[in-house]
N, C-alpha and C positions, 0 to 999 in steps of 0.2 A: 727189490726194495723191501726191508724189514719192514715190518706192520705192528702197533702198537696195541699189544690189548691189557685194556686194564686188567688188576688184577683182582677175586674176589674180594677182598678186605676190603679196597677202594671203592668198591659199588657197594657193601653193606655198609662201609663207615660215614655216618650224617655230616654235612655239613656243617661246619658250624656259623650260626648264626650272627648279624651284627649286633653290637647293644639297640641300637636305635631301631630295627627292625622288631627284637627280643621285644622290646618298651610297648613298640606296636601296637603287637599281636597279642602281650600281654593285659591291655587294656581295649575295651570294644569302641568302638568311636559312637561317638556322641553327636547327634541331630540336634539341634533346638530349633523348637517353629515355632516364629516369634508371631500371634496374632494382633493385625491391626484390627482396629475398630471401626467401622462402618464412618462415623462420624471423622475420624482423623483420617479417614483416605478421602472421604469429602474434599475434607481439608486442603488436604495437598493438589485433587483434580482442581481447587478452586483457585489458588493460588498459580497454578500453570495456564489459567485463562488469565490473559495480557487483560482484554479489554472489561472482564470482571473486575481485576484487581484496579485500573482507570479509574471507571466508574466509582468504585469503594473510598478510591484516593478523594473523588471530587467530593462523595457526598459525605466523608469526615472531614476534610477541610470547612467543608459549608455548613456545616454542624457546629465544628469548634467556632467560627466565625461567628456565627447564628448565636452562641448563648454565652457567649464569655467576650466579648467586646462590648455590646451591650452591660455590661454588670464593669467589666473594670474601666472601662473610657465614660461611662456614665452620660451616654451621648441622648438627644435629645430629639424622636422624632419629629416632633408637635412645634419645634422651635419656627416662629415666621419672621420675615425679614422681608417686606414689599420691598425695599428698596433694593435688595437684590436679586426678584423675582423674574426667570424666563432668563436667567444667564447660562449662555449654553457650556457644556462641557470642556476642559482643557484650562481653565481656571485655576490659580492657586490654592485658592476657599477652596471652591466646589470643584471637583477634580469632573463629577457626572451633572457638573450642573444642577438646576435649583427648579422649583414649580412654579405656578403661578402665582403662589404667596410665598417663595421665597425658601420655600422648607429643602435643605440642602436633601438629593434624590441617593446618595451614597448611602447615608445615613439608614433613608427612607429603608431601602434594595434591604439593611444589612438586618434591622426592625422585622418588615416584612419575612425576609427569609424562616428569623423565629418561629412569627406567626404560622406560616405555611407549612413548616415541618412540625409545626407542636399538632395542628389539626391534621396531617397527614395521620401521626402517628396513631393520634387519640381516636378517629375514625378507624383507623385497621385496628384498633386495641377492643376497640368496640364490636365492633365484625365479628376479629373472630373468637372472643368470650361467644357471645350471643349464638352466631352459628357453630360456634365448633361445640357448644352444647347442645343445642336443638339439635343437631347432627348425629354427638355420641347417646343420646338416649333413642333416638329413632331407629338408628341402626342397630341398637345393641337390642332394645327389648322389643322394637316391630311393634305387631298388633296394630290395635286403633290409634295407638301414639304416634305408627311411623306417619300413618296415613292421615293422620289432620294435620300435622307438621307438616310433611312435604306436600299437601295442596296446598297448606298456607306460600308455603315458598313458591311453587308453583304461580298461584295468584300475581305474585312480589313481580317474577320474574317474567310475569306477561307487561308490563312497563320496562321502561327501557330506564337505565340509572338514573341519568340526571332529571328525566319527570320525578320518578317516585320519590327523587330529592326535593323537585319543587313542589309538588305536593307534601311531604312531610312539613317544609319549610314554610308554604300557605297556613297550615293547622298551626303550628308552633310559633311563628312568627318572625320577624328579620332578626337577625345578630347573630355573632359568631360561632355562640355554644348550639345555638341553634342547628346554624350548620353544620358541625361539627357532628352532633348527632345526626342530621338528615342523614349524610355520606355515608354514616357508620350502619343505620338501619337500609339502608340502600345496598349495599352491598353485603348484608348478610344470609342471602339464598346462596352466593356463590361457595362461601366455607360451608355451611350446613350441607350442600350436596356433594361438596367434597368430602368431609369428613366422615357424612354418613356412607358412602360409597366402600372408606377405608373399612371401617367398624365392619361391614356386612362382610369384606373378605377375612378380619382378621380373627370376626369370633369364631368362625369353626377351626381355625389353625390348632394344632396337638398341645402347645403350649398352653391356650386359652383354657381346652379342653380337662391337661392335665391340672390345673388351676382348679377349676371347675368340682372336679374329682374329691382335692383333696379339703375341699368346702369353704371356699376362698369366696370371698361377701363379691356381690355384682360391682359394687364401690372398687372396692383392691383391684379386682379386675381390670375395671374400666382406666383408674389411676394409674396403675402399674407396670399395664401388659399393651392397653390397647394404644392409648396418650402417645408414649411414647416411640409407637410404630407408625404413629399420626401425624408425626410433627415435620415431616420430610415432606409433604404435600401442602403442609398449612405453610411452613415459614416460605414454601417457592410463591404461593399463593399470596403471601400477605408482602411479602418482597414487588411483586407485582402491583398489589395493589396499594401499595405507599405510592406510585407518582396516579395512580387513576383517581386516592383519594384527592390528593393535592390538586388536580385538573377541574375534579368534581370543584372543591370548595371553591376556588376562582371562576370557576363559571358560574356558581351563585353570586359571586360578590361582582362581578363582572354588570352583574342583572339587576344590583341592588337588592337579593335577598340574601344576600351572608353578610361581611364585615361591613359598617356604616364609619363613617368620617368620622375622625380625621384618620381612623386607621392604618396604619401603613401597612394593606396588604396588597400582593403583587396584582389578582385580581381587581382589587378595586383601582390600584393606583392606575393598572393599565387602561381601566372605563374611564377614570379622570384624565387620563392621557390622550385617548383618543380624540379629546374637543380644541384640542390645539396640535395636532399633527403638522400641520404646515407652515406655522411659527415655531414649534417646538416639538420635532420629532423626536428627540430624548425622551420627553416622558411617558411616551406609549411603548420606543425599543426596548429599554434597559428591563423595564418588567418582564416583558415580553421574554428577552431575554435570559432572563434569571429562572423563568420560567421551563423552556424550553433545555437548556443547560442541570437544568435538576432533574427534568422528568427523562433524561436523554442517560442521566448516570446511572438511575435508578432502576431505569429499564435494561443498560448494561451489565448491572449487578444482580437482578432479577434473570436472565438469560444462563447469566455464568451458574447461580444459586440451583435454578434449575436444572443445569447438566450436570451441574457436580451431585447432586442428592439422585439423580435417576442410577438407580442400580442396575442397570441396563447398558449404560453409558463407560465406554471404558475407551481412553483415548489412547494414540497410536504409543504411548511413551510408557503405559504399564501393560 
């Protein structure tokens, strides 16, 4: 059997190439690495938690409901009506029934709600200005500063919340603003030693340092560099503590040292509620209620907030 051997020419003569190979080779290929941002991968772990996103849905519903019904129905807590006072729920009128002077309890629930989430916030607003500054000055400069700071907190933090609320509240007196502040100086040892915890790890970091270096004011610093590596522990923290404040305020007004009559807050309305449980169990549930259903979303979206900012935290889908 003949055998084929090529011939020199065909082993020294090149190939020739395709265009689209030619094209190629003649151009190097290009990588782009697109960086996400710490905050926008947040983002998206938070949206992949179902009962985060729940929660979120419930407490803007109960938001928009809370401060824009009020304002365009121009509705009327305080409105009384003996004559149709203790009519239970399932009514035309009063779909939740009515109090013992007749104040339709819908209405009451939707008033209240306001109230309750304007003093959640204003108490966590208060928190954590207060302690997230006694925190970044103690952390950042030390010395004597850190140490009269954190025994004051220290002191704070040997009471348990709701005393050193009712104590604040004894000095200051009963009403709403009152309470409002109680809750918010009640719970400002928690942000102060979180914050300050943050600051102690992040001023030695090379960034700070480089800062430092190139003669960059303690102010820039603190504004610029440290704030913002701070605020992943504060908003899980204050996420949190929107329904603790909300619980805190009802159990003063619950006690008679936060909101006073005719107020429609949920707290109060629930201690007005409880004296007629057995003729009218409506008006101790529905608070109850409202109650329970807020502090339950808040604490779902406080969960989700919290595994989505942990940088630690990387679920099975990225």
């Amino acid at each position: 059997m003949a055998t084929l051997i090529p011939s020199s020419e065909s082993l020294e003569r090149p190939q020739a190439a395709s265009p689209a190979a030619a094209a190629s080779n003649s151009q190097p290929a290009i990588t782009i690495h697109t960086s996400v941002s710490p905050w926008r991968r947040s983002w998206w772990r938070l949206r992949r938690n179902r009962l985060a996103m729940a929660g979120a849905f419930i407490l803007i519903c109960l938001s928009l409901v809370a401060f824009t019904v009020p304002t365009l129905l121009q509705i009327n807590p305080y409105e009384q009506s003996l004559r149709d006072s203790l009519v239970s729920p399932g009514s035309a009128a009063h779909w939740l029934g009515t109090d013992h002077l007749g104040r339709d309890i819908l209405i009451r629930l939707i008033d209240g709600a306001r109230i309750s989430l304007t003093i959640g916030f204003i108490s966590v607003g208060i928190a954590v200005l207060m302690g997230g500054l006694m925190g970044l000055v103690a952390g950042y400069f030390g010395g004597r500063i850190e140490t009269i700071l954190m025994r004051l907190m220290d002191m704070q933090l040997a009471f348990p919340g709701i005393l050193a609320a009712l104590v604040i509240v004894t000095v200051l007196g009963n009403g709403l603003t009152q309470a409002m502040i109680a809750v918010g100086i009640s719970s400002i040892p928690k942000y102060a030693r979180v914050v300050r915890g943050v600051t102690l790890a992040l001023k030695h970091s090379l960034f700070v340092e480089a800062a430092q270096c190139i003669g960059a004011s303690d102010r820039r610093i603190l504004l610029l560099h440290i704030v913002p590596n701070a605020l992943g522990p504060v908003i899980t923290l204050a996420t949190m503590g929107l329904a603790t404040a909300i619980l805190s305020a009802a159990s003063l007004s619950f006690l008679g040292l936060g909101a006073q009559p005719p107020t429609a807050e949920w707290g109060l309305m629930l201690s007005e509620g409880r004296k007629y449980m057995r003729v009218a169990w409506w008006l101790a549930v529905f608070p109850g209620l409202a109650i329970m259903l807020t502090v339950i979303a808040i604490n779902l979206l406080g969960d989700g907030v919290r595994d989505a900012l942990d940088p630690y935290h990387r679920s099975e889908k990225e």
